[in-house]
C-alpha angles and dihedrals in degrees: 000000000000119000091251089056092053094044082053091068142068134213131196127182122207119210123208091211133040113277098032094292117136141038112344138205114193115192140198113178131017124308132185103201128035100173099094091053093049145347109224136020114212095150139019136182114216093205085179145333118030131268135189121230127211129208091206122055115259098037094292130121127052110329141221128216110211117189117179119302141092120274111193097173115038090182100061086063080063087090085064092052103268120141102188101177092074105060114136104165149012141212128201116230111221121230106242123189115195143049122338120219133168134168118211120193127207086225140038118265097043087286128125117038122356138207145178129219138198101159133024138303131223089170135020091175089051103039104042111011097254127157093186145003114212111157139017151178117216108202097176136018134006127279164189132230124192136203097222139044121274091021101307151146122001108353140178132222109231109201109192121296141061132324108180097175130001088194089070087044080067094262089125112170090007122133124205107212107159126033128199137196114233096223121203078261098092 
């Protein structure tokens, strides 16, 4: 393996107890459940790239976007929201170079307002004009949506392709309000 395949990669290491102690699971790829490799997650180590981490088996469930660091005490996140514990699976982000586009639509089923995108978002209401965002279609790049305004609040990591409701990927009553690129800096 070649340094530029390593540095394509990413690793993240799951620990049972707070600062890194117990029973570890160290990953490398996705996996979509974590429940027969430990019971419980109360620290991680992202060592490179960027995952997302998911509170349900099979990707489902809140989730969780991990960039590289060290985090010693998974419960004192809890005040943001995070509930590690219950982490139950994991997804790699891949590293994509290149131009980012994605397309957001008012309605499900790609009707209403439209937009393109090629950059982030702090503000669909205020960008575009935009009351809602209820379907998509990422062309190119990987990225986050946000229920809030400026990055904030439950989001959802959105991988190319088309998402025609979120409402039937379980986000039911959810609004996406903010969306962000997830750059090669992880």
């Amino acid at each position: 393996m070649t340094t530029t395949d390593r540095n394509m990669m990413g690793k993240i290491t799951f620990y049972e107890e707070k600062n890194f102690q117990g029973r570890s699971y160290e990953c490398m790829s996705d996996c979509s459940d974590m429940s027969s490799h430990m019971s419980r997650c109360q620290s991680c180590r992202v060592e490179s790239g960027c995952f997302m981490l998911y509170e349900k088996n099979n990707y489902m469930g809140q989730q969780f976007f991990m960039r590289g660091g060290e985090y010693n005490d998974m419960h004192r996140m809890q005040s943001m929201g995070m509930m590690f514990d219950n982490i139950r699976s994991c997804r790699m982000i891949p590293f994509h170079r290149g131009q980012f586009r994605m397309k957001i639509y008012e309605r499900e089923n790609f009707g209403g307002q439209s937009n393109e995108m090629m950059d982030d978002c702090d503000n669909i209401q205020e960008r575009y004009r935009m009351s809602d965002c209820q379907s998509c279609n990422v062309m190119d790049g990987h990225w986050l949506m946000y229920e809030q305004p400026h990055y904030k609040g439950r989001m959802m990591y959105m991988r190319p392709g088309e998402y025609r409701s979120f409402r039937d990927m379980g986000m039911s009553g959810q609004r996406f309000m903010s969306m962000r690129r997830i750059t090669d800096m992880c």
